[in-house]
C-alpha positions, 0 to 999 in steps of 0.5 A: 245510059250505060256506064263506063267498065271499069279496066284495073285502075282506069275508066275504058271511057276515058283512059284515065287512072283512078287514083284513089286505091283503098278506104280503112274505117277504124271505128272507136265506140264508147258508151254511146258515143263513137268516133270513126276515122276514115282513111283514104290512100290516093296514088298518082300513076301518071305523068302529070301532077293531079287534082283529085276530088272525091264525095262521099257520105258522112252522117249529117248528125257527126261531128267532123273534127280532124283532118290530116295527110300523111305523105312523104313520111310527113303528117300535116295537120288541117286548120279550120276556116271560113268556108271561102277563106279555106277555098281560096288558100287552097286554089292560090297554093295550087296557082303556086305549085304547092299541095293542098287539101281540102274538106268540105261540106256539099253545098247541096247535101249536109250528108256529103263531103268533098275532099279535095287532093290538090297537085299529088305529084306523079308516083306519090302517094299519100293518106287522108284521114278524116275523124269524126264524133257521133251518137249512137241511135237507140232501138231499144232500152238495151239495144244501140245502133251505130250507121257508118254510111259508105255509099251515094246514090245519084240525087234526083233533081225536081222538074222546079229546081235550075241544075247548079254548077256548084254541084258535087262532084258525082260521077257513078260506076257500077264497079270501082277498085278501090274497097274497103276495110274495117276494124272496130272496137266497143266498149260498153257501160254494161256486158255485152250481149250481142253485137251483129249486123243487117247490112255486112258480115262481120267477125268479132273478137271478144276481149272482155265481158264489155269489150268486143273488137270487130272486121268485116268478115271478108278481107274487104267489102265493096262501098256499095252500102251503107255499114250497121253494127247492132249492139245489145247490152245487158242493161244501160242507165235510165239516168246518166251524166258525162262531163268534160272540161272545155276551158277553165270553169267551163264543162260540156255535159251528155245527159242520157235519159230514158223516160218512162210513163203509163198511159191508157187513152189514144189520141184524136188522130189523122194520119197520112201515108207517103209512099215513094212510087219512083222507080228504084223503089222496084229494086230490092223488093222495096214497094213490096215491102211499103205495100205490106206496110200501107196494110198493117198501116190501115189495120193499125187505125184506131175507129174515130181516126182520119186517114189518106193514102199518097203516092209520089213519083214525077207527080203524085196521086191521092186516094181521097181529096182530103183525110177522111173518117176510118170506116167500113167503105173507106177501109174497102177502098184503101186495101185495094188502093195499097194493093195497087201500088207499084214502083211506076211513077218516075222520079222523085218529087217530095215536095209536091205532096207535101205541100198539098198535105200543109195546105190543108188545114188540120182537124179541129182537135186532131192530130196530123202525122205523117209518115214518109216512106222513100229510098231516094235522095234529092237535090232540093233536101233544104226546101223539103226540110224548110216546108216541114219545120213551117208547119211543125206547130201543127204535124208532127212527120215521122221519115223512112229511109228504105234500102241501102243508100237513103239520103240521111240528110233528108230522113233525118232533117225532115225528122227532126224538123217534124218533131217526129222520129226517123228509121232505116231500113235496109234488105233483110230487116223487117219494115212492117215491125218498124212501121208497127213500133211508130204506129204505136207512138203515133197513137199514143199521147207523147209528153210535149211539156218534158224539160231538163233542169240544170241546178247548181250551174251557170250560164247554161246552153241547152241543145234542144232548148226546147225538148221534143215530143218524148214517147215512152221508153225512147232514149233522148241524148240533151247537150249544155254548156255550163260554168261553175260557179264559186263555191257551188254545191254538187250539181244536179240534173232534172228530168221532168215532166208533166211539171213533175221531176221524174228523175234527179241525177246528180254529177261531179266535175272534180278530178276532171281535166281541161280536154282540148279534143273532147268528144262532148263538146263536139257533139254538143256543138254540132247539135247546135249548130244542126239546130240553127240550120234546121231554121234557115235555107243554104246559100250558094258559095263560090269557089275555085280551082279546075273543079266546076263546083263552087263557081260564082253565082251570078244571081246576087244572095240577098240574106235576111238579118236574122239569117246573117247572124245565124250564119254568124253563130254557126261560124263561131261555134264551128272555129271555137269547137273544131266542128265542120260545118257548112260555113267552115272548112278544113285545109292544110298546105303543103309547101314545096320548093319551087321550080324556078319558073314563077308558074306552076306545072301542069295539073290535071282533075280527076273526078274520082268515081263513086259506086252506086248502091249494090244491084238486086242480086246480092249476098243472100245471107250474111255470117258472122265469124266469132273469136275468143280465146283462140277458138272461132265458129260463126253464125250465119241467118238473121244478123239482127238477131241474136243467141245466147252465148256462153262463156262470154268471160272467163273460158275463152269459148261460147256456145256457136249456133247455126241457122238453116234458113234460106234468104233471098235477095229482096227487101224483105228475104232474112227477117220473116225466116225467125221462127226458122233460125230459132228453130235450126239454131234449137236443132244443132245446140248439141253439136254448134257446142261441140264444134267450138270446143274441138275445131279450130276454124269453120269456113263459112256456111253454103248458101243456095244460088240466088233466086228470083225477085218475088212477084208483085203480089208478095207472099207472106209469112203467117202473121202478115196473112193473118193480120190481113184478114182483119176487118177495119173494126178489128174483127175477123170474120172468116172462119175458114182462112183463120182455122186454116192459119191456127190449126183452131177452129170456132168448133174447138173454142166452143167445146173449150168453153163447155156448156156453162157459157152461152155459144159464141157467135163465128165473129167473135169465136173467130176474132178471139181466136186470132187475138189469142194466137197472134199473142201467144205466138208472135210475142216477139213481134209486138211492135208489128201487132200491138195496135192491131190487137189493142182494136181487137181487144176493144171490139170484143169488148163491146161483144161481151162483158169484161169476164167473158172476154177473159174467159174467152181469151184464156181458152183460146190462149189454151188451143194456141199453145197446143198448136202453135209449131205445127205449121211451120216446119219449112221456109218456103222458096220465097223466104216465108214459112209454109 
C-alpha cells in the first residue's frame, strides 16, 4: 500500500495539517547517568480547536519523571495519577472546553508513549517537554553508551493475537515535516578520550579535560533512527557509591561495580541460534549480516557442545528435530544450512519458535542458551517475555536488536527476563564482533551466587534482589533503599562472590541534603517497578476522548491475587518517586474561560504522523565536526572508532585525522573498513596537524554516489574468510586458500623452524599458521575470534606436545609480522579489503 506524500504541512490524502513542527533533545549525562528532555512544538493552523496525539519511543529502562507545556507565556506543571484517573480528568476538561494534556504508557509496548494535546485553539501554539532519567550501558571498562531512541516501526501483529482497539496510535509516513535538533552535554568521572557515533554526525565542543558539549552535525536530523552517542574515558572506578537523601534519614544509593575473576574451563553447553527471516530483515544488508554471524557462530562451538539452528518468519523451520552433538556431518550440514538463509519467510512470529525450544527438555548437566536475532517489533512483546521468564530457571537467552528502530521493549525485557544480555546493532557497526563477545560469556562460566551486601544500614531495598548471572569485567549498576540508623558507624558496600567479598566499598551520607527530583531514586524506583512487570502480563485499560484507544474492554479482566498487589506496588512506587508507569499517568489542565454556552466548541483529532525507519539508501558515512578553542576540523570514517587527540586540555587545538575509506549503505559497510581509517588516518597525520592550526573551518568531506545493496553472497574482509575455512575441530585444512589470505605458506614455517624439528604435517603447519596471523593482526578483533582460536589452540595441542606448539607458534607469529600489511592497500567497491 502506498503511503500518503507528505505536501508542506499537510497529508495529500487528507488535506489535514500536521500540527506538530519541531522536536529538541537536550541531553544531560553525569557519570553514568543521563537525563534527556524531549521538547515537542505543536501548531494549530486551522479553523478549529484540535486534538493532537502523537507516539513516540522512549527507552523502557528510563525513568519518565516530568511533564510540562508551555503556551501563552505560561508553563503548566503535570501531576502524577492513576492511569484511569488521569484519563478520565483529561477527556471531562476537554467535555468543558478546557485544555489538557496527557502522557502515557502504551498499552502495548513499555518502549511507547502517547502524548495527548487536548483542544489547542487555532493559531496557538505551545511546547511539551517531557524529562526522563537513564543509565548509561557499558561496552567496555572504559567505554559507555547512551541510546536516545527516536524512531518507530510498525508493529507486526501474530496470526494468534485479535487486533485491539486500544491500540496506539500509529500512522506512518515516509517524510514528515517536522526534524529534529539536539544538544547535549557530558560530564565524566574521568578524562575523556572520545566520544562518537554509529548512527548520526555530530559536532562536539570540547570545554574541558571531562566535559565535552555536542549537536548534531547538521542543523536537523530526520527521526528516522534511533541516536547513539559512544563515550570512551580514560578510566572508570571498579567500585563506586552514589548517594542522595529521599526523606529525612531515608537515602537511595547507585553501586557501580566491575567484577572480575580468572577461569580456565568452559561449560557443558547447548546453544541455539534464532534468526529472524522476515522480510525487513532483507533491508540494509541485515541477514547478510546474521548469515556471517550464524558461521562465526558455528565456528565458535566448543567439541562436546549441542547445537540448533532456527529461522522464524510467518512459520519457522529448524535444521535438527532437536539440538544435536557438534560433529564433522552436523557442522557440514549447518554451514550450508546458514548459507541458505534468506529474508523470505513473512512476518514476525517469535513466539512460535520459542516455544517449541522450552518444550523441550534440557540436556542433563548442560547449559541452554539462546541467542535471538530480529529487527522487528511485535505486538504481543508481554506473552514473548512471559514465555522466557517461565523458563528462565533452566535457559538463559541473550537478544539481538539489528537495524535502526528494534523494539527496546522486546530485546531488553526478553534480556532481562532470560537472565542474558541484550545488544543493538545498527548500519555500520559490526555484528559478528558482538555476536563474538557474548559467545565468549556463553562459554564461559559466569558466577551465579554474586551478591551485595549493605552493612551499617536499615531497612534495605535492593533492585535486583537477586543479582543475575555476573560475567567477567561486565559492568553491573545495584539500586537500594535504605535508612540511617542512630548512632550508625560509616556504611559499607560488599561485593562478593563465590561466598568471598571481592571488593568493600565504604560511603558517607554526611553533608547530603534531602533531594526532592533526585536522579537515583528515580532510577532506582524504575527498576523496581521494571522488576515487577517482568512477573506479570498487562491488562487492558479503558479510555476516553475522540481517540479509539483506550476504549472499554468488553471482555471482563479477571486478576489474580498476586497480580492486584503487584499492580498495587507498582502504583505506589510510581506516586511516591514521580515515575511513569503503566499503571500511572501524567496530566496537566488548562482552564480557560468558558463561552457561555454550557458546551464546548468543535474539536477535531489528529493522529500526528510517525516516520518510518530510514529506507536502504542513506548517508554513506558520517562526520563528526570538533570545536575547541575557536579552531574546528572533522573526522569522517568509522564513528566508533576513535583517534588520539592532542591538546584535549590546555592549548585549545588537537590533532584532527582523516579517513579515506569508502562506505556503503548495508548493514555491514563502515566496520570491516578499520584497518583502511587507520591506515589513512597514519597517511595524512602530518597535515590533519597542520590543518587544525592554520584553518578556521573545514566543510565536510566528499563521498561517492551510493552503490548497490551487496549480492546475497556477501564479500568478506580477510578475517571472515579466513575464519570460514575452519574445520569444526578447529583445524585448517586448505593449504592453498590460507597461503593465499597470509602471504605464509606451510613451505615458510617449516624452513622457519630449521632441521632440528621434526617436519610438520600441512594441517597443522596450516592451523598454526592462521592462528598466529589471526592473532597478530586482528588483535583488536578478539571479540570476533577469541572462541575460534581458543579450539585452534586446543587442537594443536592434542597434535603436539606443549613446547612444540610454542615453538611452532612463535615462528609462525615471526612470518605474520613480516606480512601482515601486504594485502590490504585498498578497500574494495563492496566496502572490504581487497
Amino acid at each position: 500500500m502506498s503511503m500518503p506524500l507528505l505536501i508542506g504541512l499537510l497529508v495529500a490524502a487528507t488535506n489535514q495539517s500536521v500540527p506538530l513542527t519541531s522536536i529538541n533533545y537536550d541531553v544531560q549525562v553525569k557519570a553514568f547517568a543521563s537525563q534527556v528532555t524531549i521538547n515537542q512544538t505543536y501548531n494549530n493552523q486551522e479553523s478549529n480547536d484540535i486534538e493532537c496525539v502523537y507516539a513516540f519511543p522512549i527507552n523502557d529502562q528510563a525513568a519518565v519523571v516530568r511533564f510540562t507545556i508551555t503556551i501563552d507565556n505560561r508553563t503548566l506543571v503535570s501531576h502524577f495519577k492513576p492511569k484511569a484517573e488521569a484519563f478520565q480528568e483529561y477527556t471531562d476538561a476537554l467535555a468543558k472546553g478546557d485544555g489538557a494534556y496527557l502522557l502515557d504508557q502504551s498499552d502495548r509496548s513499555d518502549d511507547t508513549f502517547v502524548l495527548s494535546v487536548g483542544r489547542l485553539p487555532p493559531n496557538k501554539t505551545c511546547t511539551v517537554s517531557i524529562s526522563y532519567v537513564g543509565t548509561l550501558e557499558s561496552v567496555t571498562e572504559s567505554k559507555m553508551r547512551l541510546t536516545i531512541p527516536m524512531s518507530l516501526s510498525p508493529r507486526y501483529t501474530p496470526r494468534t493475537e485479535v487486533s485491539s482497539s486500544s491500540s496506539v496510535p500509529e500512522k506512518y509516513q515516509e517524510n514528515v515535516p517536522y526534524m529534529a535538533t539536539l544538544n547535549a552535554r557530558i560530564k565524566a568521572r574521568e578524562a575523556i578520550q572520545s566520544v562518537t557515533s554509529p548512527t548520526h554526525p555530530l559536532s562536539v565542543t570540547i570545554e574541558s579535560l571531562e566535559k565535552v558539549a555536542l549537536t548534531f552535525g547538521a542543523a536537523q536530523e530526520p527521526l528516522n533512527k534511533d541516536l547513539i552517542i559512544e563515550i570512551e574515558v580514560k578510566k572508570n572506578p571498579l567500585y563506586h557509591v552514589q548517594v542522595e537523601q529521599t526523606s529525612p534519614g531515608s537515602y537511595a544509593a547507585m553501586y557501580s561495580v566491575v567484577p572480575h575473576f580468572e577461569s580456565n574451563h568452559t561449560v557443558n553447553a547447548e546453544i541455539i541460534f534464532v534468526v529472524d527471516c522476515s522480510g525487513s530483515m532483507d533491508e540494509q544488508g541485515k541477514i547478510g549480516e546474521a548469515r556471517r554471524a550464524m558461521q562465526i557462530f558455528l565456528r565458535s562451538l566448543p567439541e562436546g557442545s549441542y547445537f540448533n539452528f532456527y529461522r522464524f518468519g510467518s512459520s519457522f523451520q529448524s535444521l535438527f528435530p532437536t539440538s544435536t552433538a557438534y560433529s564433522t556431518e552436523s557442522f557440514e550440514k549447518a554451514k550450508n544450512y546458514s548459507a541458505d538463509t534468506s529474508a523470505n519467510l513473512g512476518g514476525t512470529e517469535i513466539l512460535e519458535p520459542l516455544q517449541k525450544i522450552f518444550s523441550e527438555p534440557v540436556k542433563p548437566n548442560f547449559a541452554r542458551q539462546i541467542f535471538l536475532l530480529t529487527d522487528g517489533q511485535v505486538s504481543n512483546t508481554d506473552d514473548v517475555i512471559a514465555l522466557v521468564n517461565a523458563n528462565a530457571d533452566n535457559t538463559r537467552v541473550f537478544a539481538f536488536g539489528l537495524g535502526d528502530s528494534p523494539s527496546h521493549s522486546l530485546i531488553d525485557g526478553v534480556a532481562l527476563a532470560g537472565r542474558g544480555k541484550a545488544e543493538y546493532i545498527k548500519q555500520g557497526e559490526v555484528l559478528e564482533e558482538k555476536i563474538g563477545r557474548h559467545l565468549n560469556r556463553a562459554l564461559q562460566p559466569a558466577i551465579t551466587n554474586a551478591a551485595v551486601e549493605w552493612k551499617g544500614v536499615d531497612n534495605v531495598q535492593q533492585v535486583p534482589a537477586k543479582l543475575p548471572p555476573v560475567f567477567n569485567g561486565d559492568r553491573l549498576l545495584v539500586f537500594a533503599f535504605f535508612s540511617l540508623p542512630a548512632g550508625s558507624s560509616q556504611p559499607v558496600v560488599r561485593f562478593r562472590q563465590d561466598d568471598k567479598v571481592a571488593g568493600e566499598t565504604p560511603f558517607s551520607v554526611n553533608g547530603i541534603n534531602v533531594e526532592e527530583n533526585g536522579i537515583i531514586s528515580k532510577l532506582a524506583a524504575r527498576a523496581m517497578i521494571k522488576e515487577l512487570e517482568t512477573t506479570r502480563q498487562r491488562q487492558p485499560l479503558f479510555g476516553g476522548s475522540l481517540q479509539r484507544r483506550g476504549k472499554p474492554s468488553t471482555t471482563p479482566t479477571i486478576k489474580s491475587e498476586s497480580e492486584e498487589k503487584i499492580d498495587k506496588t507498582i502504583m505506589e512506587l510510581s506516586l511516591k518517586y514521580g515515575v511513569l508507569s503503566r499503571n500511572v499517568s501524567l496530566v496537566a489542565v488548562e482552564t480557560r474561560p468558558q463561552n457561555g454556552s454550557g458546551s464546548a466548541g468543535k474539536m477535531e483529532l489528529r493522529e500526528v504522523p510517525i516516520q518510518l525507519s530510514q529506507p536502504k539508501r542513506e548517508r554513506e558515512a558520517f562526520p563528526v565536526m570538533f570545536s575547541a578553542g575557536g579552531h574546528h576540523g572533522f573526522s569522517s570514517g568509522l564513528m566508533g572508532m576513535s583517534f588520539p587527540q592532542a591538546g584535549l586540555g590546555g592549548s585549545g587545538s588537537f590533532l584532527q585525522t582523516f579517513s579515506k575509506a569508502r562506505f556503503r549503505p548495508s548493514f555491514a559497510a563502515a566496520a570491516p573498513s578499520l584497518l583502511s581509517s587507520v591506515s589513512a588516518a597514519m597517511d595524512m597525520h602530518e597535515d590533519s596537524a597542520i590543518m587544525s592550526s592554520n584553518s578556521a573551518l573545514f566543510g565536510p568531506m566528499k563521498t561517492e554516489p551510493s552503490r548497490t545493496e551487496p549480492s546475497r553472497t556477501e564479500p568478506s574482509s580477510p578475517l571472515s574468510r579466513l575464519l570460514q575455512l575452519q574445520q569444526w575441530d578447529g583445524s585448517w585444512t586448505d593449504a592453498q586458500q590460507v597461503a593465499q589470505l597470509t602471504n605464509i605458506t606451510s613451505a615458510d614455517l617449516n624452513a622457519a623452524l630449521g632441521s632440528d624439528m621434526t617436519t610438520i604435517d600441512d594441517t597443522t603447519s596450516t592451523t598454526a599458521i592462521a592462528v598466529a596471523y589471526i592473532r597478530k593482526t586482528f588483535a583488536n578483533q578478539k571479540a570476533i575470534w577469541g572462541s575460534i582460536i581458543q579450539k585452534a589452540e586446543k587442537y594443536l595441542s592434542k597434535k603436539l606436545d606443549e613446547p612444540t606448539v610454542k615453538t611452532l607458534l612463535e615462528k609462525a607469529t615471526n612470518l605474520a609480522g613480516r606480512t601482515r600489511f601486504v594485502r590490504w592497500s585498498r578497500v574494495t567497491d563492496d566496502g572490504f579489503f581487497d
